[in-house]
LUMTIVEX-372945 format. One record per residue: residue number from 1; residue in three letters; chain; x, y, z of N, C-alpha, C in turn. Coordinates in steps of 0.1 Angstrom, whole numbers. Each point is the difference from the previous one (the first is absolute). Last residue first. Example, Ala and Ser with C-alpha at 12.3 -4.5 7.8 and 13.67 -1.06 7.14 Angstrom:
resi;resn;chain;n.px;n.py;n.pz;ca.px;ca.py;ca.pz;c.px;c.py;c.pz
2;SER;A;128;-22;71;9;11;0;-8;11;8 .
1;ALA;A;3;-57;-1;-9;12;0;9;12;0 .
***
This chain:
resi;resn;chain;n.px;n.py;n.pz;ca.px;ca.py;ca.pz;c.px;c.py;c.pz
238;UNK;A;934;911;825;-10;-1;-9;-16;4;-4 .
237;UNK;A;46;24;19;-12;-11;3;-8;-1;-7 .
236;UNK;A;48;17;-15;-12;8;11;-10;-13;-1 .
235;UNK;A;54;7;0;-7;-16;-6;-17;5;5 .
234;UNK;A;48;32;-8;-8;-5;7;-10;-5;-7 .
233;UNK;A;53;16;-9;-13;-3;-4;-12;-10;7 .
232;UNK;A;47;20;1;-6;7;6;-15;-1;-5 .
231;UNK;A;36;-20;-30;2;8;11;-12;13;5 .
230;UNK;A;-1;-32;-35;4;-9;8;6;11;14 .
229;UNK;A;5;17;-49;-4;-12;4;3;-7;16 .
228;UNK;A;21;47;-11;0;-7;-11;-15;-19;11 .
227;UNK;A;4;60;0;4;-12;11;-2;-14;-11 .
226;UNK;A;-21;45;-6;12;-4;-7;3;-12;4 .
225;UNK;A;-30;28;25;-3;-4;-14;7;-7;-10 .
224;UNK;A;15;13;46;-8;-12;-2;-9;-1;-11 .
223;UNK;A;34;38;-2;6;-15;4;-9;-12;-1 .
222;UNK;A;-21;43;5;4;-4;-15;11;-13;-4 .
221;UNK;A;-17;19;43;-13;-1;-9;9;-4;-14 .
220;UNK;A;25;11;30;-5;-13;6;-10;-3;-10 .
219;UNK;A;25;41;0;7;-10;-2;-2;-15;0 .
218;UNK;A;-30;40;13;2;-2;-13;4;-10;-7 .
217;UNK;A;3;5;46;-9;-3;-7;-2;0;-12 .
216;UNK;A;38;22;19;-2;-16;3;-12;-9;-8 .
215;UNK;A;3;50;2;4;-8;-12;8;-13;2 .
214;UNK;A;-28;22;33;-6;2;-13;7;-8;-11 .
213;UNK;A;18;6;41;-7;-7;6;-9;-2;-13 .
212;UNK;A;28;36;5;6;-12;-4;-6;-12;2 .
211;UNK;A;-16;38;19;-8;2;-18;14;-14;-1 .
210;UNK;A;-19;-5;49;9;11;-6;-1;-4;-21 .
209;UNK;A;-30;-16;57;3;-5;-21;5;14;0 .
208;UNK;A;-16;-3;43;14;-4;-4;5;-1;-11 .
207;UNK;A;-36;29;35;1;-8;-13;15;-2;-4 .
206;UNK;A;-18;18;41;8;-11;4;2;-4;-17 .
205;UNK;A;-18;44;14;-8;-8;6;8;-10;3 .
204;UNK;A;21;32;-26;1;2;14;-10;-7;8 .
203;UNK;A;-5;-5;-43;14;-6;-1;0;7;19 .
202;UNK;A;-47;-3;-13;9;5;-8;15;-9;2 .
201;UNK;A;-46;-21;-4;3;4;6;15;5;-4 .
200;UNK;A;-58;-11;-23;21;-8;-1;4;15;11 .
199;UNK;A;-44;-30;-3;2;9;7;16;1;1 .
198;UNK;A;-43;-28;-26;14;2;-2;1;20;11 .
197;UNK;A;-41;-49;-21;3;14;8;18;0;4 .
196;UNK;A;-23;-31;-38;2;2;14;-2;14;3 .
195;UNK;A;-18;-34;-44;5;13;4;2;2;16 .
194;UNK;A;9;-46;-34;-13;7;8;3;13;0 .
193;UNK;A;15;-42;-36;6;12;9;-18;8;6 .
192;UNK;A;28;-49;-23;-13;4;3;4;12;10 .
191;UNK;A;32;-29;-38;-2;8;16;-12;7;0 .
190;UNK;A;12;-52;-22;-3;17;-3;0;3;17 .
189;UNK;A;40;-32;-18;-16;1;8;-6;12;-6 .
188;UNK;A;41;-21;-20;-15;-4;-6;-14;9;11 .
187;UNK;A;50;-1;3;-3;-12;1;-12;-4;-5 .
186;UNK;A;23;43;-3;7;-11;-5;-5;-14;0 .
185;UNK;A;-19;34;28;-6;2;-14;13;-10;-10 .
184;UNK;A;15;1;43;-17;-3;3;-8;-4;-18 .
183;UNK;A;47;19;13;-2;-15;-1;-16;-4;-3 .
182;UNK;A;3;46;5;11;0;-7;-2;-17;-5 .
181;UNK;A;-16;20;40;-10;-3;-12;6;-2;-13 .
180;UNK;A;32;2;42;-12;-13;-7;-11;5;-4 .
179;UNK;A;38;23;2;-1;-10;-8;-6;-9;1 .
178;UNK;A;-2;41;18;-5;4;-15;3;-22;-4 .
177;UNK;A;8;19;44;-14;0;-5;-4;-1;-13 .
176;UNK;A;45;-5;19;-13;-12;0;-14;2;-3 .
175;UNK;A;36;32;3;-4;-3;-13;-3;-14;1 .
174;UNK;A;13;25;39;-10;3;-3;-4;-8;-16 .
173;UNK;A;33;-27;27;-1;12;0;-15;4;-6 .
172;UNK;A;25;-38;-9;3;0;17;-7;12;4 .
171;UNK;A;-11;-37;-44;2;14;6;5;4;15 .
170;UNK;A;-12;-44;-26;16;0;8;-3;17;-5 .
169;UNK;A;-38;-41;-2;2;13;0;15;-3;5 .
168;UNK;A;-30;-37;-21;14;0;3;3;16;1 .
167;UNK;A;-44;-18;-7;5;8;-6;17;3;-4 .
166;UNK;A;-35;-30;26;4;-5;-12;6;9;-4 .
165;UNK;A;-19;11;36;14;-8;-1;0;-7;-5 .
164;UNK;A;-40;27;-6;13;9;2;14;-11;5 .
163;UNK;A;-44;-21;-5;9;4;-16;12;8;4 .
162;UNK;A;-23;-19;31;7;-9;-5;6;5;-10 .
161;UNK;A;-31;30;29;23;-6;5;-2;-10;-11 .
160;UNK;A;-36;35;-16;3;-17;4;15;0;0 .
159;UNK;A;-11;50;4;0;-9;-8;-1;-14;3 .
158;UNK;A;-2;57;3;-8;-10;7;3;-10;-8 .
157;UNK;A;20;52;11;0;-13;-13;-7;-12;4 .
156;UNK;A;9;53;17;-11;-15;3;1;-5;-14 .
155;UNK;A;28;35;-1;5;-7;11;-11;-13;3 .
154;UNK;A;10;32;-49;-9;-3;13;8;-8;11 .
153;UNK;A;11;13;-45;10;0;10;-3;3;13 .
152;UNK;A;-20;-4;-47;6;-13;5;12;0;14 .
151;UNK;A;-50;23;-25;8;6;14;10;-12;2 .
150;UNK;A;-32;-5;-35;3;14;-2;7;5;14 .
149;UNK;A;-2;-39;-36;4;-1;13;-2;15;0 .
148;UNK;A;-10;-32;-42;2;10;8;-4;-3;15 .
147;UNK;A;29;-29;-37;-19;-2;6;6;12;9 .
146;UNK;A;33;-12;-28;-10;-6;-10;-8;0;11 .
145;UNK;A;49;12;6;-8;-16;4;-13;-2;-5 .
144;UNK;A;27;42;-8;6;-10;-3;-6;-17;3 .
143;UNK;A;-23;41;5;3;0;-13;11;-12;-1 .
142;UNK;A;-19;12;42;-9;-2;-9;4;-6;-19 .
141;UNK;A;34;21;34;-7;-18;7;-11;-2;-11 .
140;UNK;A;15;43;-5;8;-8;-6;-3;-17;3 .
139;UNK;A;-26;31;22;-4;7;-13;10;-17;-10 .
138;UNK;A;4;10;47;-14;-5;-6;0;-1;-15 .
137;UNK;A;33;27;18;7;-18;2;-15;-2;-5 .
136;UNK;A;-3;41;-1;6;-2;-11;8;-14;0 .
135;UNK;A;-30;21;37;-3;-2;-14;7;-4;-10 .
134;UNK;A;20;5;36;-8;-10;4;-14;-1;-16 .
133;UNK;A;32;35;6;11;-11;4;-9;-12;-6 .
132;UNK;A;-25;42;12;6;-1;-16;8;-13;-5 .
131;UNK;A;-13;10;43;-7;-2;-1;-1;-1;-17 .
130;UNK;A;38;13;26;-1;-9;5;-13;-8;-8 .
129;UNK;A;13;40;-7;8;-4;-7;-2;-17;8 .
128;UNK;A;-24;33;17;-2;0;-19;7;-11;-6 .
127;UNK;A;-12;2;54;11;10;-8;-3;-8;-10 .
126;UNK;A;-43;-11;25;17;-5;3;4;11;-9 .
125;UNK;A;-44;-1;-7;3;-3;12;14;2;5 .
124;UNK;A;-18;-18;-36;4;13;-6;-2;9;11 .
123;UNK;A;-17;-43;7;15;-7;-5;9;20;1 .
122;UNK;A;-47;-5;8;10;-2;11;12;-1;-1 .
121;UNK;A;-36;7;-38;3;7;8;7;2;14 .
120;UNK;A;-6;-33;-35;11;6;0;-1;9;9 .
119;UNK;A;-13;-44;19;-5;10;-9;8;11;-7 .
118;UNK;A;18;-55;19;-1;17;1;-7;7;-4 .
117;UNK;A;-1;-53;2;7;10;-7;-6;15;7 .
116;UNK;A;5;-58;9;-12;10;7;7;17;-9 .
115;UNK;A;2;-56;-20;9;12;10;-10;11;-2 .
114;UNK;A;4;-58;-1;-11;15;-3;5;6;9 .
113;UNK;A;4;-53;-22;1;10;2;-6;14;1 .
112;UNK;A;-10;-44;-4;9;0;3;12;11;4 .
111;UNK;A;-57;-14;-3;14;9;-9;9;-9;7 .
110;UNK;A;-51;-3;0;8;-12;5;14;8;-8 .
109;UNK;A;-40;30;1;10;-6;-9;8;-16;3 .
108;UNK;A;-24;24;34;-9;-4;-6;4;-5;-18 .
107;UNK;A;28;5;44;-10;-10;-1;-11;-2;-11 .
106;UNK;A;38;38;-1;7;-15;0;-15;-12;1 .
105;UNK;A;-10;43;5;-1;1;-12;5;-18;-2 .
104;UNK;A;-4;17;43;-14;1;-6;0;-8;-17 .
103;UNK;A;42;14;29;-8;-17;0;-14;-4;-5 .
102;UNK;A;24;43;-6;7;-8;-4;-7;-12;1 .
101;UNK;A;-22;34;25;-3;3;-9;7;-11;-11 .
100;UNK;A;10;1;46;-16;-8;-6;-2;3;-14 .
99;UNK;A;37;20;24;5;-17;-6;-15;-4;-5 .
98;UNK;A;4;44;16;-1;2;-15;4;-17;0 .
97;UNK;A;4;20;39;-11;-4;-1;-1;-5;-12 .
96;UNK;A;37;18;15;-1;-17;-1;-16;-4;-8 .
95;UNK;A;31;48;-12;-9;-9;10;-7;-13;3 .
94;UNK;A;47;30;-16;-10;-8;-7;-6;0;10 .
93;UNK;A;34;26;12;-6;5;-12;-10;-7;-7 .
92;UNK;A;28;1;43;-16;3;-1;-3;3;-13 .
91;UNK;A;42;-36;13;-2;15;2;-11;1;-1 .
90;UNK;A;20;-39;-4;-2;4;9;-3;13;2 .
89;UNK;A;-11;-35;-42;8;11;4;-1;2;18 .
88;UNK;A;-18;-44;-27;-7;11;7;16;4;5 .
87;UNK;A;-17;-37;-39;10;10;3;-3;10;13 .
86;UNK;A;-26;-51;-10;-2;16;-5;12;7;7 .
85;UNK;A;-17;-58;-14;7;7;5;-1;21;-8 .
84;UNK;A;-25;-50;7;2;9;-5;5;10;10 .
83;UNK;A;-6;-46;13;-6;-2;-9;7;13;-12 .
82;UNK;A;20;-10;47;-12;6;-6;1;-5;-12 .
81;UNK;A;39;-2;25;-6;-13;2;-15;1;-2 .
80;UNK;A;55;25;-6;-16;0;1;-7;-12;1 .
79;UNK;A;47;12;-5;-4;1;13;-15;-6;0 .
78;UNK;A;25;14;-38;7;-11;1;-8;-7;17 .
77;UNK;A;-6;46;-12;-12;-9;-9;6;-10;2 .
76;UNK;A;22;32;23;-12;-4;7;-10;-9;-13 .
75;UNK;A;44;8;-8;2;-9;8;-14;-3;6 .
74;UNK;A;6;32;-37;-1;-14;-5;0;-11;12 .
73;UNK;A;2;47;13;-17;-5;-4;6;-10;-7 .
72;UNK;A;37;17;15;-11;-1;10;-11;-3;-3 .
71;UNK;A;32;12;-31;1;-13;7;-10;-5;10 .
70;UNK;A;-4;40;-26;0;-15;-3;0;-7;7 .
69;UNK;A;13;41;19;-12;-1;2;-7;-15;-14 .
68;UNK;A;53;4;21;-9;7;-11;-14;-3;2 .
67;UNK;A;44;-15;27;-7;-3;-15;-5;4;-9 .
66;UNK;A;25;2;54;-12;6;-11;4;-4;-16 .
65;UNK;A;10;-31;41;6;6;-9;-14;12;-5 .
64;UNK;A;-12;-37;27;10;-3;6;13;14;-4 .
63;UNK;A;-56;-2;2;9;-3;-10;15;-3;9 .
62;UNK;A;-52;-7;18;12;10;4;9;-5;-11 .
61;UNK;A;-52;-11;12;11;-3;-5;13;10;-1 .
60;UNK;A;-57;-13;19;8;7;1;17;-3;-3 .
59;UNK;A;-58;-12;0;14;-6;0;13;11;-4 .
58;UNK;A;-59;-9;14;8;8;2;18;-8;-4 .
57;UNK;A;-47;-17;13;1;2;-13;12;8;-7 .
56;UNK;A;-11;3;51;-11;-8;-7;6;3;-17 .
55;UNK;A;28;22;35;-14;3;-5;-1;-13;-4 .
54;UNK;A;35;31;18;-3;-11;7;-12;-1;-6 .
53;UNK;A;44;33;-2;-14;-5;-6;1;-12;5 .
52;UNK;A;38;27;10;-11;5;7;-11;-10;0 .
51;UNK;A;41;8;-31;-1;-15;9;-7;1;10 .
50;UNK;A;-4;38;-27;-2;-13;-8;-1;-10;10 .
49;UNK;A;22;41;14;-17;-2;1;-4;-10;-9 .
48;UNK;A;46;7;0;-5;-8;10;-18;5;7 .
47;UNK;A;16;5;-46;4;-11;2;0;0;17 .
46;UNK;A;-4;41;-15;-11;-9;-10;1;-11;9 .
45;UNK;A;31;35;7;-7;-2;9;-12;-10;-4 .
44;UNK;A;33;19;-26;-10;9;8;-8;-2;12 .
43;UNK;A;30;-22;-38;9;3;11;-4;12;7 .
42;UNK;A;-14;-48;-33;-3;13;6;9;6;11 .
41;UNK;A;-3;-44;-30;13;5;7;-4;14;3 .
40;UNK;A;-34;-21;-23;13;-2;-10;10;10;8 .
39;UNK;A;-50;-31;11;9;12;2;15;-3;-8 .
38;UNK;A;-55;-22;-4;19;3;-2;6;10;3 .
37;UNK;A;-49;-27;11;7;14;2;9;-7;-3 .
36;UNK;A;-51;-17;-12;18;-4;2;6;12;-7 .
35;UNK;A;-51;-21;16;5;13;-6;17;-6;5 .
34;UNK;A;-48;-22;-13;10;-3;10;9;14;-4 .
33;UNK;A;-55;-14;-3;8;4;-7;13;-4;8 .
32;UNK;A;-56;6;-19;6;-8;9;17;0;-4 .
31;UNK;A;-33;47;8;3;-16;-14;8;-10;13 .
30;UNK;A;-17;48;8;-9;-12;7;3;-9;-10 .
29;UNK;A;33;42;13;-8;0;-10;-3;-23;5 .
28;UNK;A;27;26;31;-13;4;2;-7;-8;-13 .
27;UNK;A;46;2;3;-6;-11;10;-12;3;0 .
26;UNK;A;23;32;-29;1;-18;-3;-8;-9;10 .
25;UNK;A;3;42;17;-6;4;-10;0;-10;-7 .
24;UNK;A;29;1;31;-15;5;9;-6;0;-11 .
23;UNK;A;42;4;-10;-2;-15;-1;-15;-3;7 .
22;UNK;A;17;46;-13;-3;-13;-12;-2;-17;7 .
21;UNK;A;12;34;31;-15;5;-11;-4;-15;-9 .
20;UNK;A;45;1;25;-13;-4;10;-17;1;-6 .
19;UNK;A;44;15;-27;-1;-14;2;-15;-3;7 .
18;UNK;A;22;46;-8;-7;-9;-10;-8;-12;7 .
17;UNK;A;36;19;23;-7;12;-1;-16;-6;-6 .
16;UNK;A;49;-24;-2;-10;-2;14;-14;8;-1 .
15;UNK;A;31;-16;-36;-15;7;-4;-6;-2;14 .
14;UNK;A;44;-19;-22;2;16;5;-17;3;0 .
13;UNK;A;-1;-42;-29;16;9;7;-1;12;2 .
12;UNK;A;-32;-47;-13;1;10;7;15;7;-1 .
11;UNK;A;-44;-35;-27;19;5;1;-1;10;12 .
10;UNK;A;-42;-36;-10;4;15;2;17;3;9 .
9;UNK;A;-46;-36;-25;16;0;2;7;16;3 .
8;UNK;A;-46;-35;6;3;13;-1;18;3;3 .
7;UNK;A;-37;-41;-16;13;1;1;2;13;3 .
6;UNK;A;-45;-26;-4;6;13;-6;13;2;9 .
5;UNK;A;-41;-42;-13;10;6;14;4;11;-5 .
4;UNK;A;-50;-16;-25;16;-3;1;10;7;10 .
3;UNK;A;-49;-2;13;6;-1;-9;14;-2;-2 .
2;UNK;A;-43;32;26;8;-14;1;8;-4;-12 .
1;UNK;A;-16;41;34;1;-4;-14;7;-13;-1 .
***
């Protein structure tokens, strides 16, 4: 498949177990593409199966400090050198395959955006309170930014790198997911949403989001509604 580059940015910590799948699984899907590993100080063993890779297209980054799974994806967008850039979790819960389905939509809208969303039936999938969580941030993202979003705490966010650093992100942590659709819909983009496939894994699999992870989010969604002029506002293509 030809076309614009695709920036595959994928955070890592603690996911030796994980890792080898998912990354056999990014390198397989037939787009044209570069994929960039952050490791955030893994103490499993991640990091020196990381400095293992030797690939074509392949870049590999080691945090100096853990940070927070933010950090690590604003360093890999700061990184990028694709056209469009996509969130890819280390774990098995998204499948890469599903990037055609994002780029399908991105090419034939010329978007600027487009996040790949959950069915509910997978979402309700996960513990209640986890999948209720996620309802009720959608729900509030909808109502305070003015354009429905029915999964805003999807992981495939697909977006033009120019717009996403225009965004000026400073999340270090999981509530980067919320603030850049957060900034996004601030700035004017519409978010064009596909349906993915979703395989959520328990807390004894490796899942890390804890419910204070919820009212971060929250905290973000409603800050960057608020956020006075000039902050965190992206310039979307013309």
């Amino acid at each position: 498949m030809g076309g614009l580059v695709l920036s595959v940015v994928i955070p890592v910590r603690n996911e030796r177990d994980a890792f080898p799948k998912i990354f056999a699984k990014v390198l397989a899907v037939d787009v044209e593409k570069e994929i960039i590993i952050i490791d955030n100080c893994s103490t499993d063993g991640t990091a020196e199966m990381l400095r293992e890779i030797d690939h074509a297209g392949v870049r590999v980054l080691f945090q100096a400090r853990d940070q927070g799974k933010g950090a690590s994806v604003r360093r890999g967008i700061c990184e990028a050198r694709g056209d469009l850039v996509i969130i890819q979790d280390a774990d098995l819960e998204y499948d890469p395959e599903d990037y055609r389905k994002l780029l399908e939509i991105q090419r034939r809208e010329n978007a600027d955006v487009v996040f790949g969303v959950r069915r509910p039936v997978d979402l309700w999938r996960q513990p209640p309170h986890f999948a209720a969580a996620n309802l009720g941030l959608s729900l509030l993202f909808s109502l305070l930014y003015g354009q429905w979003v029915s999964d805003v705490a999807t992981c495939y966010k697909l977006v033009r790198t120019e717009v996403l650093r225009f965004l000026d992100l400073r999340s270090s942590s999981f509530d980067l997911d919320f603030e850049i659709p957060a900034k996004l819909a601030r700035s004017g983009c519409r978010i064009h949403q596909v349906p993915i496939s979703y395989r959520p894994r328990t807390r004894a699999e490796g899942k890390k989001i804890r419910i204070g992870d919820g009212f971060r989010a929250l905290a973000v969604l409603i800050h960057w509604r608020f956020a006075g002029p000039g902050k965190g506002r992206a310039t979307p293509r013309p």
